[in-house]
N, C-alpha and C positions, 0 to 999 in steps of 0.2 A: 542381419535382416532375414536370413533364414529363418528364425522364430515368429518375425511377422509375418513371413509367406504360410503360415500353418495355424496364422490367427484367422477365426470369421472375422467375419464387418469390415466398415470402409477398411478406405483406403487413410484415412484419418485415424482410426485405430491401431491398423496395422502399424503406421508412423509411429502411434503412443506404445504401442509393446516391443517397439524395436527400439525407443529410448533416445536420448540423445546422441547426434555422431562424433560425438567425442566432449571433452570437459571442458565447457564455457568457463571459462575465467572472469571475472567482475574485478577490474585494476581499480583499487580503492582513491577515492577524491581525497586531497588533500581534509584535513579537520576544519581549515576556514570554508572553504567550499560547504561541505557537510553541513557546519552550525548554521551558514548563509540560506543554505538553503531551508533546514529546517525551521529559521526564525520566518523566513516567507510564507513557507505553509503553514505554521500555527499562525503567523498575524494575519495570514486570508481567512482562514478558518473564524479565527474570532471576528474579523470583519464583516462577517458573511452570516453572523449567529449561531454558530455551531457550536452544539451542547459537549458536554464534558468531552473535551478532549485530552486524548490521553498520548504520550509520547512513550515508547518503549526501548530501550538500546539492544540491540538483537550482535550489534558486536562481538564477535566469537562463540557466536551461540548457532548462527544460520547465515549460512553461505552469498544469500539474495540479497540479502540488504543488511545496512548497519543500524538505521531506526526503523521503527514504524509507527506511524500514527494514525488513531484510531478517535474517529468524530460522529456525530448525532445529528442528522439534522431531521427536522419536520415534513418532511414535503419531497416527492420525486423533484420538485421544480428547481426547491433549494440545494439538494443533494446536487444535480447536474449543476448548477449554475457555481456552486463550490466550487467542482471538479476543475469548471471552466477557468475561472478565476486565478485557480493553483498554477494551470499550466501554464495563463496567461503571463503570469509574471514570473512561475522559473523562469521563463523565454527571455524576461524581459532582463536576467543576470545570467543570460548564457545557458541555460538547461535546456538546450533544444531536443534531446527525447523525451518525452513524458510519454509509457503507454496506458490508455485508461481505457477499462474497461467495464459496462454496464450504464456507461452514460445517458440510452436511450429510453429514461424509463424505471430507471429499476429499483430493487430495495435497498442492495448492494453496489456501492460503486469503488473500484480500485485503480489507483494508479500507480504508475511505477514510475519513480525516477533514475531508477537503477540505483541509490545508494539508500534511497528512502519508497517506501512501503508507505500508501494513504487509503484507510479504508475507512469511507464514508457509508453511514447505515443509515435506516431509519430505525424509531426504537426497538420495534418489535426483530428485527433480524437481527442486529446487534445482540440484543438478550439471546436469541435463539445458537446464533454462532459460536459466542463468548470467547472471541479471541484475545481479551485479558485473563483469561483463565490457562489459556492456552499459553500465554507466553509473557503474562503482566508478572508481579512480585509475587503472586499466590504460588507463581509458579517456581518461581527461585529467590527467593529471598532477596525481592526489592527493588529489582532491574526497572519497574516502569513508574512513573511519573507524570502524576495529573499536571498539566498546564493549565492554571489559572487565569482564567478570561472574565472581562469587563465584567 
């Protein structure tokens, strides 16, 4: 903390240069839990009309999560209303944290399930971000996986 006390800015900053207070742990879900979960979020997603979605296994690759998946939708309204939708019914098999962020509005919206990573775009920030490029099969040879929707 001594290195935050010698950062300017908040006191929000100072938090972010002083780092976490020690190593959060993520105790990995069973694989049924896992698949359970992510056959819910792509079947909302395709429910919902969202364009090319894509699954990525981040399994041994990043600490935060074991998939992530990555969707399009058209519309601030539709993007929110996904979001909605996703947490609605992890809840509804027991995923009572979902955190999500950007829900009020925005380009970007993400949520966390803690084992799964869901980032909803519209198209113009998707292209702009290119978090398949960043971590899809361009990136190692293969790891991600379009889901095929109606």
């Amino acid at each position: 903390m001594a290195d935050a006390a010698k950062t300017a800015g908040s006191v929000r900053k100072k938090a972010a240069a002083s780092g976490p207070k020690g190593k959060v742990k993520r105790e990995p879900v069973s694989p049924d839990v896992l698949q359970q979960s992510l056959t819910v979020i792509t079947t909302s997603l395709d429910d919902d009309k969202a364009e090319n979605i894509v699954v990525i296994d981040l399994a041994g690759r990043a600490s935060f999560a074991d998939k992530m998946v990555i969707a399009t939708g058209l519309a601030d309204r539709q993007i929110a209303a996904m979001a909605q939708h996703i947490e609605r019914k992890l809840k509804e098999i027991g995923i009572k944290r979902v955190l999500i962020e950007g829900a009020n509005g925005s380009d970007w919206v993400l949520l966390d399930t803690g084992d799964i990573i869901v980032h909803l775009f519209k198209p113009e920030s998707r292209e702009l971000y290119g978090l398949e490029k960043m971590w899809g099969a361009e990136f190692d040879d293969g790891n991600a996986e379009a889901v095929p929707t109606a």
